[in-house]
VOLOZA-72849 format. One record per atom (N, C-alpha, C): atom name; residue number from 1; chain; x, y, z. Coordinates in Angstrom, 2 decimals. Example, Ala and Ser with C-alpha at 12.3 -4.5 7.8 and 13.67 -1.06 7.14 Angstrom:
<marnus>
(marnu "N"; 1; "A"; (13.19; -5.69; 7.80)),
(marnu "CA"; 1; "A"; (12.30; -4.50; 7.80)),
(marnu "C"; 1; "A"; (13.20; -3.30; 7.80)),
(marnu "N"; 2; "A"; (12.85; -2.25; 7.08)),
(marnu "CA"; 2; "A"; (13.67; -1.06; 7.14)),
(marnu "C"; 2; "A"; (12.90; 0.03; 7.87)),
</marnus>
This chain:
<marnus>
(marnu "N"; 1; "A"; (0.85; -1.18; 0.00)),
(marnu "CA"; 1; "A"; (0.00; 0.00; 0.00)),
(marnu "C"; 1; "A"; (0.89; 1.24; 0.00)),
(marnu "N"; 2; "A"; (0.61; 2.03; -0.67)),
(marnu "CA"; 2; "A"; (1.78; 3.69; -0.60)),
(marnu "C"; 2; "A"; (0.77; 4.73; -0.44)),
(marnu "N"; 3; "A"; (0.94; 5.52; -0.22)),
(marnu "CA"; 3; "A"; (0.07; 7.14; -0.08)),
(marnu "C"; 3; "A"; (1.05; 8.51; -0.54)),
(marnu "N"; 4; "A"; (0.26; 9.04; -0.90)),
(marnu "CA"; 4; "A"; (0.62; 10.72; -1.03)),
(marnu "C"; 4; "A"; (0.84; 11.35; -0.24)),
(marnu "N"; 5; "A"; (1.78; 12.20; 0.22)),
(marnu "CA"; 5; "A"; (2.25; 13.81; 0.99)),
(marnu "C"; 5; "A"; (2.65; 14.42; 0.10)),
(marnu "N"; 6; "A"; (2.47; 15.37; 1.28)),
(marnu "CA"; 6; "A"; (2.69; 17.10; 0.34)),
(marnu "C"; 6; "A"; (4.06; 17.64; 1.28)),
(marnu "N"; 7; "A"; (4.50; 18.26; 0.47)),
(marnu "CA"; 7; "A"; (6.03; 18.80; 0.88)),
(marnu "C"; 7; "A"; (5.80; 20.22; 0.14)),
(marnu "N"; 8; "A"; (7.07; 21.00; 0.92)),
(marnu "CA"; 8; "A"; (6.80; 21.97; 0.20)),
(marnu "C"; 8; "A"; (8.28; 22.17; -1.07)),
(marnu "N"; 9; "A"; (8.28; 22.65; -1.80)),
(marnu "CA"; 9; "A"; (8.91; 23.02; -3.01)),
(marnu "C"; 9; "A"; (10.84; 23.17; -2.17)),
(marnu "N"; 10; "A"; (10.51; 23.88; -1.58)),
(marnu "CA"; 10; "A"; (12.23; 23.50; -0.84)),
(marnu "C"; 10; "A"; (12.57; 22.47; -0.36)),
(marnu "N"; 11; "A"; (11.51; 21.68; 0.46)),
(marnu "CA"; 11; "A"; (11.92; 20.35; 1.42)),
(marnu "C"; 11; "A"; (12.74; 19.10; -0.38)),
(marnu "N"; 12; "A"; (11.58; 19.50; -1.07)),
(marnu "CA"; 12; "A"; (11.59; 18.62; -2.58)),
(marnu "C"; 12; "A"; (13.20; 19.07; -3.57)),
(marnu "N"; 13; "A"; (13.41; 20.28; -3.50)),
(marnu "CA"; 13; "A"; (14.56; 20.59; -3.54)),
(marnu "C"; 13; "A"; (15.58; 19.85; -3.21)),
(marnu "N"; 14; "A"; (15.85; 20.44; -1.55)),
(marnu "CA"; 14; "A"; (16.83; 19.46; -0.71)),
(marnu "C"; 14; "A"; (16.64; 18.25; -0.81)),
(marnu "N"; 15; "A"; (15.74; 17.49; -0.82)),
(marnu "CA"; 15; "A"; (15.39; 16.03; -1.22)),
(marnu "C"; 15; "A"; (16.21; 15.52; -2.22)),
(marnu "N"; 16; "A"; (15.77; 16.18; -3.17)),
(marnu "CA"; 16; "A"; (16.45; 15.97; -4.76)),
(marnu "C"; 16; "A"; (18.39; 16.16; -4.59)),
(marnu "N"; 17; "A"; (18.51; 16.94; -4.09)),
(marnu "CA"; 17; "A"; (19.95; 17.50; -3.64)),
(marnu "C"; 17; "A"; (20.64; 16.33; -3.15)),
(marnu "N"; 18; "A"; (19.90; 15.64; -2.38)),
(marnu "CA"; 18; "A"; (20.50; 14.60; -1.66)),
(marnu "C"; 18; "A"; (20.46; 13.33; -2.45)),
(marnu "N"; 19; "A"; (19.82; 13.65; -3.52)),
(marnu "CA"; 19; "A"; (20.16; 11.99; -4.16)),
(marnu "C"; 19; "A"; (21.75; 11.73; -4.63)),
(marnu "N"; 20; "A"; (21.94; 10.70; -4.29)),
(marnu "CA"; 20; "A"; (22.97; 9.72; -4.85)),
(marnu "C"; 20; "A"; (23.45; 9.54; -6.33)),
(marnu "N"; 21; "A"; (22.42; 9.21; -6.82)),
(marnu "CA"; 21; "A"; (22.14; 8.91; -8.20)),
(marnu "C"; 21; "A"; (20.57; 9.31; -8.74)),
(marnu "N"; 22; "A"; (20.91; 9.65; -9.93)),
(marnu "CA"; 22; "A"; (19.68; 10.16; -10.85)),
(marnu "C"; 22; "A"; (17.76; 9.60; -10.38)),
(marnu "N"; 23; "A"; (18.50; 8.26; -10.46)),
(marnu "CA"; 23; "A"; (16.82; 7.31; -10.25)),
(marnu "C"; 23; "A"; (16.98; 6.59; -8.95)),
(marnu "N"; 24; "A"; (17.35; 7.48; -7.94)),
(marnu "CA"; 24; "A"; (17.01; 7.07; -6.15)),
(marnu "C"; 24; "A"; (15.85; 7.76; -6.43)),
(marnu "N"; 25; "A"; (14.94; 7.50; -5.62)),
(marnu "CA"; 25; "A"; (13.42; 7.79; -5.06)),
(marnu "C"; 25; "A"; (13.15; 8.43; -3.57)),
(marnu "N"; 26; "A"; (12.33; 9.43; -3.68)),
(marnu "CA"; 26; "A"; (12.19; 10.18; -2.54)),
(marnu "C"; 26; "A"; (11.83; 9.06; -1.53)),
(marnu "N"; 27; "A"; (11.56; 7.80; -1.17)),
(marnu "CA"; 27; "A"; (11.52; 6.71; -0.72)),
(marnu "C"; 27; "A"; (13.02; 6.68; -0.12)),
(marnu "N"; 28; "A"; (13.47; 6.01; -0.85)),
(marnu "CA"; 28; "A"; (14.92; 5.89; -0.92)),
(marnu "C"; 28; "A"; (15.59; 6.62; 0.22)),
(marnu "N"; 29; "A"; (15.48; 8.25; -0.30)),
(marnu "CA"; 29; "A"; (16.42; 8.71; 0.55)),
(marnu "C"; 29; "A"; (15.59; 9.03; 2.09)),
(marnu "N"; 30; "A"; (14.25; 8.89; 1.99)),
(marnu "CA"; 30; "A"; (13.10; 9.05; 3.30)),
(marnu "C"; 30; "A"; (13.86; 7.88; 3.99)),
(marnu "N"; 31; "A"; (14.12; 6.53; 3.87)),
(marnu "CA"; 31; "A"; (14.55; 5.49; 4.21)),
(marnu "C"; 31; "A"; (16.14; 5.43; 5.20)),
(marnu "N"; 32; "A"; (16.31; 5.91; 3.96)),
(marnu "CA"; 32; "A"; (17.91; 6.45; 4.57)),
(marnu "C"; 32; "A"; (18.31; 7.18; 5.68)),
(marnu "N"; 33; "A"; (17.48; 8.52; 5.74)),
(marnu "CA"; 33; "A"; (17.27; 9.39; 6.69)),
(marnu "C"; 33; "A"; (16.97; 8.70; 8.10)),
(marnu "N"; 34; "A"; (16.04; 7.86; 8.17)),
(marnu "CA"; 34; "A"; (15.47; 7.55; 9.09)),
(marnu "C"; 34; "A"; (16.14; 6.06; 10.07)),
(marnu "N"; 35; "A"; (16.94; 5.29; 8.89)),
(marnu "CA"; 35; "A"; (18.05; 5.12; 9.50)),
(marnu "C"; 35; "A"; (19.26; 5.26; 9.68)),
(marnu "N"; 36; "A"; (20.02; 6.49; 9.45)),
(marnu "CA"; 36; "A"; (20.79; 7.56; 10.08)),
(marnu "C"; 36; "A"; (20.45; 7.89; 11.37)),
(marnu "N"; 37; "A"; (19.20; 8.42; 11.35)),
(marnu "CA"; 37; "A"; (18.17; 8.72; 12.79)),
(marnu "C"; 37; "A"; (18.55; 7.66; 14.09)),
(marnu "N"; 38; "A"; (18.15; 6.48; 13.27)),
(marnu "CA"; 38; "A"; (18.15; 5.73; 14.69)),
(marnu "C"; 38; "A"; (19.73; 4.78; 15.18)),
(marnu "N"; 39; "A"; (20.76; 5.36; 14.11)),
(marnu "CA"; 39; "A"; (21.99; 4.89; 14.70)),
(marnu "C"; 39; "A"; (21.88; 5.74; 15.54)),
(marnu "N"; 40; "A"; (21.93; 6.95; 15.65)),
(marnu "CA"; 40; "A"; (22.34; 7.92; 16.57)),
(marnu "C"; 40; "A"; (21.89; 7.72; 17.95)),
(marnu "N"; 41; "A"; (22.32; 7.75; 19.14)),
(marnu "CA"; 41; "A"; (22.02; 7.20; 20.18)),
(marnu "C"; 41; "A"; (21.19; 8.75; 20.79)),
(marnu "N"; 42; "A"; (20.70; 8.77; 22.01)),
(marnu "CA"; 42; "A"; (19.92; 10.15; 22.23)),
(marnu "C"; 42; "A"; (21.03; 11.19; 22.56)),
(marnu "N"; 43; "A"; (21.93; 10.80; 23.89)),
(marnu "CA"; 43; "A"; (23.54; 11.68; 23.90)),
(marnu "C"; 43; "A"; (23.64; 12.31; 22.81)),
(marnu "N"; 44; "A"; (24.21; 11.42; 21.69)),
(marnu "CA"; 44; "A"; (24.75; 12.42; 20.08)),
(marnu "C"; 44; "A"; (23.30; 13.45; 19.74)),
(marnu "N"; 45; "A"; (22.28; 13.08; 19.58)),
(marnu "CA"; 45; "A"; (21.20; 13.54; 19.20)),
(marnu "C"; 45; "A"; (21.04; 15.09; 19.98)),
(marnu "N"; 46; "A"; (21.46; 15.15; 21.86)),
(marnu "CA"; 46; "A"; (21.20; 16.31; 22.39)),
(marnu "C"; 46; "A"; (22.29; 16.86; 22.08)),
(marnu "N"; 47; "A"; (23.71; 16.22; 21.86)),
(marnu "CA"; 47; "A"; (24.88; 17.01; 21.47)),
(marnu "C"; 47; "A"; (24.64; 17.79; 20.19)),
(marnu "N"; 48; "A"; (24.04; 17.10; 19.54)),
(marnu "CA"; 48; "A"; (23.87; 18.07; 18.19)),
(marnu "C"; 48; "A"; (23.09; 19.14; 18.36)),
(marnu "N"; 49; "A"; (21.37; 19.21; 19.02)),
(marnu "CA"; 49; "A"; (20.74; 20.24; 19.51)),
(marnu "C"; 49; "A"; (21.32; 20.93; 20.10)),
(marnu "N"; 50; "A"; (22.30; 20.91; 20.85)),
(marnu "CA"; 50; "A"; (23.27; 21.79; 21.89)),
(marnu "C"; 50; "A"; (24.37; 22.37; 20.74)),
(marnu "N"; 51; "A"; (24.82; 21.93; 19.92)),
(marnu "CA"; 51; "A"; (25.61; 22.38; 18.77)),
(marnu "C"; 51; "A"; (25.00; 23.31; 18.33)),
(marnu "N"; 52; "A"; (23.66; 23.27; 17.73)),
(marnu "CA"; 52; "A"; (22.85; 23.71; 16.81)),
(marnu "C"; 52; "A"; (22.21; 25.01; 17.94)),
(marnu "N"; 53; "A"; (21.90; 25.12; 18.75)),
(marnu "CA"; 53; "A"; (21.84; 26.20; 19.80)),
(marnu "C"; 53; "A"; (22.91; 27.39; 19.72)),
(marnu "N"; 54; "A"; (24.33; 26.56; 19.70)),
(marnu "CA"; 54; "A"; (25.38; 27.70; 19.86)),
(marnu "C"; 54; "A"; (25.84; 27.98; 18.53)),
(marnu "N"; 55; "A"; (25.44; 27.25; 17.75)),
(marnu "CA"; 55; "A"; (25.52; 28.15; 16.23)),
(marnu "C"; 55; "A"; (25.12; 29.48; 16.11)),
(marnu "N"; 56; "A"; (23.47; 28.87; 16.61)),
(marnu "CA"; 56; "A"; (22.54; 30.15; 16.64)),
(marnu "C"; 56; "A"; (22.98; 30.94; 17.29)),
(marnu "N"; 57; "A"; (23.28; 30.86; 18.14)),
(marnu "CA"; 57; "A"; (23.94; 31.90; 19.11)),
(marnu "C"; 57; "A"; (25.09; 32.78; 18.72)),
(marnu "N"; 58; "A"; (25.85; 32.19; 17.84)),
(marnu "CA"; 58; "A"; (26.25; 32.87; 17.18)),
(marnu "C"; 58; "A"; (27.76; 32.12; 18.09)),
(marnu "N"; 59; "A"; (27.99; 31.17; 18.59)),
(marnu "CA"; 59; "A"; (29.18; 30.58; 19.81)),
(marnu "C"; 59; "A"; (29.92; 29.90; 19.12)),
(marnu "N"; 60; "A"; (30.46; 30.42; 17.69)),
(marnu "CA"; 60; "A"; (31.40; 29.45; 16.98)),
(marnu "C"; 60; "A"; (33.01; 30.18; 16.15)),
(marnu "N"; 61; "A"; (33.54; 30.01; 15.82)),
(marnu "CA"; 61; "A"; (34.56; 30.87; 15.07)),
(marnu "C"; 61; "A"; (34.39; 30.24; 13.76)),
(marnu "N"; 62; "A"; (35.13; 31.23; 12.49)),
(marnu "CA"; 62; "A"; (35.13; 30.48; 11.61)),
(marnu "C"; 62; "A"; (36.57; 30.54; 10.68)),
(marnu "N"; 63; "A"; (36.44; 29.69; 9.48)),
(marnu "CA"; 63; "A"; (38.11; 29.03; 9.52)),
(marnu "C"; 63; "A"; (38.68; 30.30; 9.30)),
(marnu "N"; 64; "A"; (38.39; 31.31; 9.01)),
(marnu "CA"; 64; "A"; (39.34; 32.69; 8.74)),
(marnu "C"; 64; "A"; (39.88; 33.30; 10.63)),
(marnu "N"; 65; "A"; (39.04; 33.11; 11.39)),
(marnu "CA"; 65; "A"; (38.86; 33.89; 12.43)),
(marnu "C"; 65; "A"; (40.07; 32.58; 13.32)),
(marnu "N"; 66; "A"; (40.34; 31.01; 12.68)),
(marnu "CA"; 66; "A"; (41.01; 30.17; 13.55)),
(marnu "C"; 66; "A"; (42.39; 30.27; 12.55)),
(marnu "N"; 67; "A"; (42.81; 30.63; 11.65)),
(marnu "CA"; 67; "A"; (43.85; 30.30; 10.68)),
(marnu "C"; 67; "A"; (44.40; 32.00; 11.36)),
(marnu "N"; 68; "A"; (43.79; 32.66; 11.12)),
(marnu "CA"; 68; "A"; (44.53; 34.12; 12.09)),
(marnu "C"; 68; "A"; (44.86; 33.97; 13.52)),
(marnu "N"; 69; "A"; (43.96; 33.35; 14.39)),
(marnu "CA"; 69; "A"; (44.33; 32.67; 15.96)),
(marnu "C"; 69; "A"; (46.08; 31.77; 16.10)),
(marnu "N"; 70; "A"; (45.75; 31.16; 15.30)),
(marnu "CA"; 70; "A"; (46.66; 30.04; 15.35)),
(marnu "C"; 70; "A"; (48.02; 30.25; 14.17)),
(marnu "N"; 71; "A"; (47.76; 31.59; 13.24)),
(marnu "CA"; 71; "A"; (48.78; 31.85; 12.78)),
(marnu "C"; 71; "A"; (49.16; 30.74; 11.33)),
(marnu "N"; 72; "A"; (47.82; 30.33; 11.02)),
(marnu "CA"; 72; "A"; (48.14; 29.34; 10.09)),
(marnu "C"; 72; "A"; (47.96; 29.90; 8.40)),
(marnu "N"; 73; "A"; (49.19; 29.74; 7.73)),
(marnu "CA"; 73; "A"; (49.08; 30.59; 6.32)),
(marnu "C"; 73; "A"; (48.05; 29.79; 5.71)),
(marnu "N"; 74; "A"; (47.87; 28.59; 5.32)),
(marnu "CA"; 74; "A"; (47.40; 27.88; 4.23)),
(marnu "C"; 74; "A"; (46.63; 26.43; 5.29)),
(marnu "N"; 75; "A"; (45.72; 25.92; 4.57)),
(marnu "CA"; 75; "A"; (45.07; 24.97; 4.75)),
(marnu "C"; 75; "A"; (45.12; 24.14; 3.37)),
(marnu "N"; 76; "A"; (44.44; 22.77; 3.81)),
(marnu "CA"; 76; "A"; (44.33; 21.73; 2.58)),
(marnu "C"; 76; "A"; (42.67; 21.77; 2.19)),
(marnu "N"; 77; "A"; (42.18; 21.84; 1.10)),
(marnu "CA"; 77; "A"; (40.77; 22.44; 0.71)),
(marnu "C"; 77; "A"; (40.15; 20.41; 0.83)),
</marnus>
């Protein structure tokens, strides 16, 4: 049995973004997602919300602001 949802035009975007290959199915990568999800134990899960907090917050440096800290000319891309 399968059914219809509605997404909106960005979620379908990013969806698409994330395929692998041409003819994966929004199935496919729904599947995928969801077990990614449940490797993650709850610890990693609040560590990331707690990550994702101090982003917002604005509690992060970035590689220009750590390569001037640390005095570093060049990085590997």
């Amino acid at each position: 049995m399968s059914t219809t949802i509605m997404i909106s035009n960005d979620l379908k975007s990013e969806l698409n973004a994330m395929k692998l290959f041409p003819s994966e199915t929004y199935e496919d990568i729904i599947k995928s997602l969801i077990d990614d999800r449940k490797i993650l134990s709850k610890e990693t899960l609040k560590d990331i919300d707690e990550a994702k907090a101090e982003i917002k917050a604005g509690k992060y440096y970035t590689l220009e602001q750590l390569k001037k800290e640390y005095d570093i000319k060049w990085y590997i891309k």
